[in-house]
Chimera marker file (.cmm) of the C-alpha trace (Angstrom):
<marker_set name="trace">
<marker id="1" x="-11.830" y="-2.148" z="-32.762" r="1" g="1" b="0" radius="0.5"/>
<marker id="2" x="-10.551" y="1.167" z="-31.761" r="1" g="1" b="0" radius="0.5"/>
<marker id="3" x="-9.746" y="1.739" z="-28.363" r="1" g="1" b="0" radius="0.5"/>
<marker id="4" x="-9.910" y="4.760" z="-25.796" r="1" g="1" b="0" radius="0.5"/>
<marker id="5" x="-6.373" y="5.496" z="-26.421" r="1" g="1" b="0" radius="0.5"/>
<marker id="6" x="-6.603" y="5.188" z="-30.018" r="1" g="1" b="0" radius="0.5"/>
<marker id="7" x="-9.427" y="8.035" z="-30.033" r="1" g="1" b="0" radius="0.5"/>
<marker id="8" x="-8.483" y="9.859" z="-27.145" r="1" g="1" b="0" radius="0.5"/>
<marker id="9" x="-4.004" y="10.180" z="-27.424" r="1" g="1" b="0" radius="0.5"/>
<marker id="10" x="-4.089" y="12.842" z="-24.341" r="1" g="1" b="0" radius="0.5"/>
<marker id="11" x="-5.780" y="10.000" z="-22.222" r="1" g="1" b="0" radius="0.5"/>
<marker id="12" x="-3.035" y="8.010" z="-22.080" r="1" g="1" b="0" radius="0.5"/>
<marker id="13" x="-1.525" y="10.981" z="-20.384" r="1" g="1" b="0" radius="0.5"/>
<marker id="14" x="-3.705" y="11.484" z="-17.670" r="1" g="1" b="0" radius="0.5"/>
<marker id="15" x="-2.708" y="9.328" z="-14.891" r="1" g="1" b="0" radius="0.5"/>
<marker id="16" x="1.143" y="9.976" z="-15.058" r="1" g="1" b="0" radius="0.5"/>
<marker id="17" x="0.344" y="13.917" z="-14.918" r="1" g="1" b="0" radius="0.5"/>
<marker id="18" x="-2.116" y="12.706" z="-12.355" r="1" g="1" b="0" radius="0.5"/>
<marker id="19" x="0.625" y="11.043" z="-10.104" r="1" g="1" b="0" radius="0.5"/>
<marker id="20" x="3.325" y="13.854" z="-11.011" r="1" g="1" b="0" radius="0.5"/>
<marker id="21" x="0.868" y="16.539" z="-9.862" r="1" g="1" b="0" radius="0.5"/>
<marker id="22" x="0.163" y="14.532" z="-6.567" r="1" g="1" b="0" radius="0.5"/>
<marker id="23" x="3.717" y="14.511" z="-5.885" r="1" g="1" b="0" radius="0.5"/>
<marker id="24" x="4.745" y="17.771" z="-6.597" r="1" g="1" b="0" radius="0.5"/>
<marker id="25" x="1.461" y="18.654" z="-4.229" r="1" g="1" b="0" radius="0.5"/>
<marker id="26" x="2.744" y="16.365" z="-1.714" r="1" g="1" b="0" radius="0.5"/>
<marker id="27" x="6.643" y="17.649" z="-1.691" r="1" g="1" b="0" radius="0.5"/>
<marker id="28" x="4.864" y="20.893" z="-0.970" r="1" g="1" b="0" radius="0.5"/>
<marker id="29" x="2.702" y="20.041" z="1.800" r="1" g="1" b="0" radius="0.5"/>
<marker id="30" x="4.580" y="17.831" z="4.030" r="1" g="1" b="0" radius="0.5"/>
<marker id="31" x="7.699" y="19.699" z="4.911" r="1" g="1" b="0" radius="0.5"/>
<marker id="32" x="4.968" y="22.628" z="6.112" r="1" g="1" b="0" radius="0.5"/>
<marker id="33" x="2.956" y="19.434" z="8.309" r="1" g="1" b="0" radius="0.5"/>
<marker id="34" x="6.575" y="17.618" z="9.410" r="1" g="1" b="0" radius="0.5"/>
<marker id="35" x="7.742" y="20.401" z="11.928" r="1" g="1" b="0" radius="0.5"/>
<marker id="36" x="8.882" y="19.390" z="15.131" r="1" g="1" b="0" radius="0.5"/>
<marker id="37" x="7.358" y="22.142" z="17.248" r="1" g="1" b="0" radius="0.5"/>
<marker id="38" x="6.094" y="19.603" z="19.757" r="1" g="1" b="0" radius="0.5"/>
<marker id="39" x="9.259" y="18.066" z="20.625" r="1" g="1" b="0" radius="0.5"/>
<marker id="40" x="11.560" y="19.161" z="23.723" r="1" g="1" b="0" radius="0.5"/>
<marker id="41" x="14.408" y="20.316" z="22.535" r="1" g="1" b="0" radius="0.5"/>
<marker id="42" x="17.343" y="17.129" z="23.725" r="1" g="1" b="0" radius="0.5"/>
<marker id="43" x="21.050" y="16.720" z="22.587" r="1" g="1" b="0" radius="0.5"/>
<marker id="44" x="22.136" y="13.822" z="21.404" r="1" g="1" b="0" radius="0.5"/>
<marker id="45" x="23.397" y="12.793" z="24.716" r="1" g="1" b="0" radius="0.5"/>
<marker id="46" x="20.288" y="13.136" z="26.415" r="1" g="1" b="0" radius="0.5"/>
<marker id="47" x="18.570" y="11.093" z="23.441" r="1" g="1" b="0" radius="0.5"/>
<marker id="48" x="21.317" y="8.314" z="23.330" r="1" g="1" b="0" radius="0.5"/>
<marker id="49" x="20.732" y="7.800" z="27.174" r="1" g="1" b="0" radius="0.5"/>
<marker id="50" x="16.871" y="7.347" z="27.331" r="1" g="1" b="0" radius="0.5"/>
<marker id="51" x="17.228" y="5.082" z="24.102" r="1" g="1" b="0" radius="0.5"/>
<marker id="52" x="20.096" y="3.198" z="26.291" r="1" g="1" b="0" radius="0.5"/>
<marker id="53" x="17.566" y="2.686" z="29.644" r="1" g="1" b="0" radius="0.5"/>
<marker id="54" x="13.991" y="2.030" z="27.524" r="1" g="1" b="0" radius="0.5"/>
<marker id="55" x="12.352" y="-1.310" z="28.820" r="1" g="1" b="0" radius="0.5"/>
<marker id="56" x="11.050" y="-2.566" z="25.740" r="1" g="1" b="0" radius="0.5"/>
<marker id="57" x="8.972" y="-5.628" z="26.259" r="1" g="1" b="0" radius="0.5"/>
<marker id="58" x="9.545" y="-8.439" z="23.716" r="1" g="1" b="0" radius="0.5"/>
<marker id="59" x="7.927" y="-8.886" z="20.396" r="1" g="1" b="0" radius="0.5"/>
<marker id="60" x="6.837" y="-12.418" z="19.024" r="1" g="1" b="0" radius="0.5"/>
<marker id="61" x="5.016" y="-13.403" z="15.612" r="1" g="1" b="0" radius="0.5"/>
<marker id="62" x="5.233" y="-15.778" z="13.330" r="1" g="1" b="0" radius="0.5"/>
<marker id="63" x="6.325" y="-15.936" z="10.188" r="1" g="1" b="0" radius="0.5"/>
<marker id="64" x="5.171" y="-18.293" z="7.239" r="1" g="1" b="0" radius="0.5"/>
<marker id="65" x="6.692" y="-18.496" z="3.530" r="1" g="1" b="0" radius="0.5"/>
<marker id="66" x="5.410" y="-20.069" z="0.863" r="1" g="1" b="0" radius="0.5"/>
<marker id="67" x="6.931" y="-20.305" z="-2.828" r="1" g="1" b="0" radius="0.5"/>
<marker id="68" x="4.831" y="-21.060" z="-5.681" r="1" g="1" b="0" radius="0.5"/>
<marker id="69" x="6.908" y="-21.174" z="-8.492" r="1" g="1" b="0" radius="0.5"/>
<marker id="70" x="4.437" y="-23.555" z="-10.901" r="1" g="1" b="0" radius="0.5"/>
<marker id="71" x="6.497" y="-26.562" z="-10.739" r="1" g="1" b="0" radius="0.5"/>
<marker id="72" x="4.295" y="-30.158" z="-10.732" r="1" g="1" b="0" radius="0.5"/>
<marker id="73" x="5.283" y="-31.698" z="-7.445" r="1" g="1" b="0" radius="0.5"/>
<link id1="1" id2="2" r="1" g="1" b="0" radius="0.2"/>
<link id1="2" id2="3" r="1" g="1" b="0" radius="0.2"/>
<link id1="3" id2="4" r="1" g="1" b="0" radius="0.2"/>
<link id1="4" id2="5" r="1" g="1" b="0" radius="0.2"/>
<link id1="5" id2="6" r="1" g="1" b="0" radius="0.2"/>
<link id1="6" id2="7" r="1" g="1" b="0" radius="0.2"/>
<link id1="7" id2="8" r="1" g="1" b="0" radius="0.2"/>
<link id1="8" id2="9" r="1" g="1" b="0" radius="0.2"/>
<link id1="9" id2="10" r="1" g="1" b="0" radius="0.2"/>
<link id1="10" id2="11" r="1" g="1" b="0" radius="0.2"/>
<link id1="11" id2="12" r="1" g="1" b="0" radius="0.2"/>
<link id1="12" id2="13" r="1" g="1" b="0" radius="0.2"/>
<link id1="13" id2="14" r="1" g="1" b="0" radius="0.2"/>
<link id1="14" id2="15" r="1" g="1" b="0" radius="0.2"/>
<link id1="15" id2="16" r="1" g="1" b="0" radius="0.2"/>
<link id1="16" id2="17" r="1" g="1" b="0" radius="0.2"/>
<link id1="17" id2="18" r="1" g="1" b="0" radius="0.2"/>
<link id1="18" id2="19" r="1" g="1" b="0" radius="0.2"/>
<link id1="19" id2="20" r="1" g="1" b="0" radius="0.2"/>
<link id1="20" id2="21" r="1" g="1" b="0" radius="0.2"/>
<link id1="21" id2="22" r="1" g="1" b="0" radius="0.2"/>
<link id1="22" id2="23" r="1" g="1" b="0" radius="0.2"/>
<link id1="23" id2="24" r="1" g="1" b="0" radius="0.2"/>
<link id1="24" id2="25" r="1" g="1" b="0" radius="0.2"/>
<link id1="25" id2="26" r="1" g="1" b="0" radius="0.2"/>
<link id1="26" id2="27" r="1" g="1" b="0" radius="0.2"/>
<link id1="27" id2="28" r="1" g="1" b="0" radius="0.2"/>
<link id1="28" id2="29" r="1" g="1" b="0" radius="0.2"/>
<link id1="29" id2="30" r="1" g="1" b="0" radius="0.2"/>
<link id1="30" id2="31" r="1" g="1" b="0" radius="0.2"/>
<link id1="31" id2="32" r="1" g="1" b="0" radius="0.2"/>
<link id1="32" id2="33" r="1" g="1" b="0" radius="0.2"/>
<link id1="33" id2="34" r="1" g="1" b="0" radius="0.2"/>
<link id1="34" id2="35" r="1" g="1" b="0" radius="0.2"/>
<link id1="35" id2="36" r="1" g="1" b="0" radius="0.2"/>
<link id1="36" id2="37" r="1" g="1" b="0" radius="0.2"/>
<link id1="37" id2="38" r="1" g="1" b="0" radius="0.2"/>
<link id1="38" id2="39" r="1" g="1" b="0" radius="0.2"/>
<link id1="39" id2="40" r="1" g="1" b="0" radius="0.2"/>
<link id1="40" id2="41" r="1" g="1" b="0" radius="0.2"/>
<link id1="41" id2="42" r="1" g="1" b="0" radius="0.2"/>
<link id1="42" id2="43" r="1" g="1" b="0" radius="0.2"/>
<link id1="43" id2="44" r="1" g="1" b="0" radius="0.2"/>
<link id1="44" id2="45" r="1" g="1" b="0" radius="0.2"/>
<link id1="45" id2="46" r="1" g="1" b="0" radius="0.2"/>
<link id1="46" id2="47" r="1" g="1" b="0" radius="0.2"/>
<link id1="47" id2="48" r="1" g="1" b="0" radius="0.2"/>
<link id1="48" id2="49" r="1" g="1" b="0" radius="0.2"/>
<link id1="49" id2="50" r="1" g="1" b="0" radius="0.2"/>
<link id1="50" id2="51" r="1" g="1" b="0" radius="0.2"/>
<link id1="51" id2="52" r="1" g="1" b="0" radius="0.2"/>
<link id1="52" id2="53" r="1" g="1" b="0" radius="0.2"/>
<link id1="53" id2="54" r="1" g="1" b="0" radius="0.2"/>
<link id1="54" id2="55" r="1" g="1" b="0" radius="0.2"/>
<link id1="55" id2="56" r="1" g="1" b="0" radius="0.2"/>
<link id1="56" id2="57" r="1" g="1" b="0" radius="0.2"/>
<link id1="57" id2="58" r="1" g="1" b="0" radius="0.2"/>
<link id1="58" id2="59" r="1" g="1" b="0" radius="0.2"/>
<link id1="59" id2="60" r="1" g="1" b="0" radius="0.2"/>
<link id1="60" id2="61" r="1" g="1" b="0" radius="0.2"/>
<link id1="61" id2="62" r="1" g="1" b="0" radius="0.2"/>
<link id1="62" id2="63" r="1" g="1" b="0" radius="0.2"/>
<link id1="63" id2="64" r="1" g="1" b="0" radius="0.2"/>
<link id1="64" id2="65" r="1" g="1" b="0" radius="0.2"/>
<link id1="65" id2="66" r="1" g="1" b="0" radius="0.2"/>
<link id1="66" id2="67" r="1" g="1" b="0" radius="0.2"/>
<link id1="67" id2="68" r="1" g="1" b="0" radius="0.2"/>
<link id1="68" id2="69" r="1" g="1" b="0" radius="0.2"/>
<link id1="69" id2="70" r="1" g="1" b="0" radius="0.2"/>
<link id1="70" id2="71" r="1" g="1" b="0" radius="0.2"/>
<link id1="71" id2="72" r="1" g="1" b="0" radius="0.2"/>
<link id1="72" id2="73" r="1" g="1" b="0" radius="0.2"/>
</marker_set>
């Protein structure tokens, strides 16, 4: 039984041109959406002291590991 990439070679090409077109479109598009127009201009001083005096409340979670590595117990 023959299958889609025994009939079809240039399929099996497909999705890696696929992926290498979508990054080569991406590496063009995002440096053009990633400006930083917005933003007030701040030295590194200025940025260092607001980071210094931010009241960041505390974070909490929980978090649970399992390991199932197919031993019998």
């Amino acid at each position: 039984m023959s299958g889609v990439f025994d009939r079809h070679p240039w399929t099996r090409w497909t999705l890696p041109g696929a992926a290498v077109a979508g990054l080569v479109a991406g590496g063009l598009f995002l440096p053009s959406t990633a400006s930083a127009d917005g933003l007030p201009a701040r030295s590194a001083e200025q940025l260092l002291a607001d980071v210094q005096q931010a009241q960041v409340p505390g974070l909490t979670g929980h978090v649970t590991e399992t390991a199932d590595l197919g031993l019998p117990s």
